[in-house]
N, C-alpha and C positions, 0 to 999 in steps of 0.2 A: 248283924247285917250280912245278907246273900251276898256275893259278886255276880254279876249275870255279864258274862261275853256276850257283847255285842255284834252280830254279820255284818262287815262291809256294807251292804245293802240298805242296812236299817242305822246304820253311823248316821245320818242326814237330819234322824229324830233326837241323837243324842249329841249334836252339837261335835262329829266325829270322834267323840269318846268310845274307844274299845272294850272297855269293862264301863259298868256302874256298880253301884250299892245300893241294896233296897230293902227294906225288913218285913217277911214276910212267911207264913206258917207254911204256905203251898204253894202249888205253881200256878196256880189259878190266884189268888191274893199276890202273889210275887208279878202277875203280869198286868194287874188294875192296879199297882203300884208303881209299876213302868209308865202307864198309861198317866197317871195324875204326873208324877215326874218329868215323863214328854211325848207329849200330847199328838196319836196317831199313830204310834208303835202299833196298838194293841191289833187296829186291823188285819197288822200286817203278820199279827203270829196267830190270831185264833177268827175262825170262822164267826158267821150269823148266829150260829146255835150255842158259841162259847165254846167251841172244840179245839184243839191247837189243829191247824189247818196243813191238809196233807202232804202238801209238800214243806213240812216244817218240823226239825226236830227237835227237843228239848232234852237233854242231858241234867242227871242233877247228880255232880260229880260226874265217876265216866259209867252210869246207869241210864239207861233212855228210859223215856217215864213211858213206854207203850209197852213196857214190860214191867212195871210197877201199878203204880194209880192212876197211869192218866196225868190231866190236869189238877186232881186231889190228890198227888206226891206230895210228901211233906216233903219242905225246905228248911235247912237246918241252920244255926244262926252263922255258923262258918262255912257253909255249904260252897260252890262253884257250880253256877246254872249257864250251861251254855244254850245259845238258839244257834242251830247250825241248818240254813236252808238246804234242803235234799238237792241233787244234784242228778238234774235224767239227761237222758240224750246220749252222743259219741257214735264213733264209730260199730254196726255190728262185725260179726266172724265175716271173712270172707263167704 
């Protein structure tokens, strides 16, 4: 079983649980497995088309999957999958 950190943000679908556990070959199976789990996550991480959605990152361990496979990352059975929403805005340079 995966651990997937859960964002602050998206705690409301898992009942404010920080981690879960989920058994899953990829992160694309790992996030319809979130979805049957608790119901409405998935919106909130991957787009209309099944894309993980851009302002959204997925780690699996400390590798971001935009630099591996995408959403066809494999997920390993002791793996650590973080969703970490991107973070725009702040101050510019003077």
């Amino acid at each position: 079983m995966a651990t997937v950190r859960i964002p602050t943000p998206l705690r409301k679908f898992t009942g404010g649980q920080e981690t879960v556990t989920v058994s899953a070959g990829t992160v694309r199976e790992l996030v319809d497995a979130l979805e049957s789990a608790h119901p409405g996550i998935k919106e909130r991480i991957v787009d209309e088309s099944g894309a993980i959605r851009r302002f959204v990152n997925v780690f699996v361990g400390d590798e971001d999957i935009r630099f591996l496979d995408g959403i066809d990352t494999s997920v390993g059975e002791n793996d650590e999958v973080s969703i970490v929403p991107a973070i725009a805005g702040g101050l510019g340079s003077p």
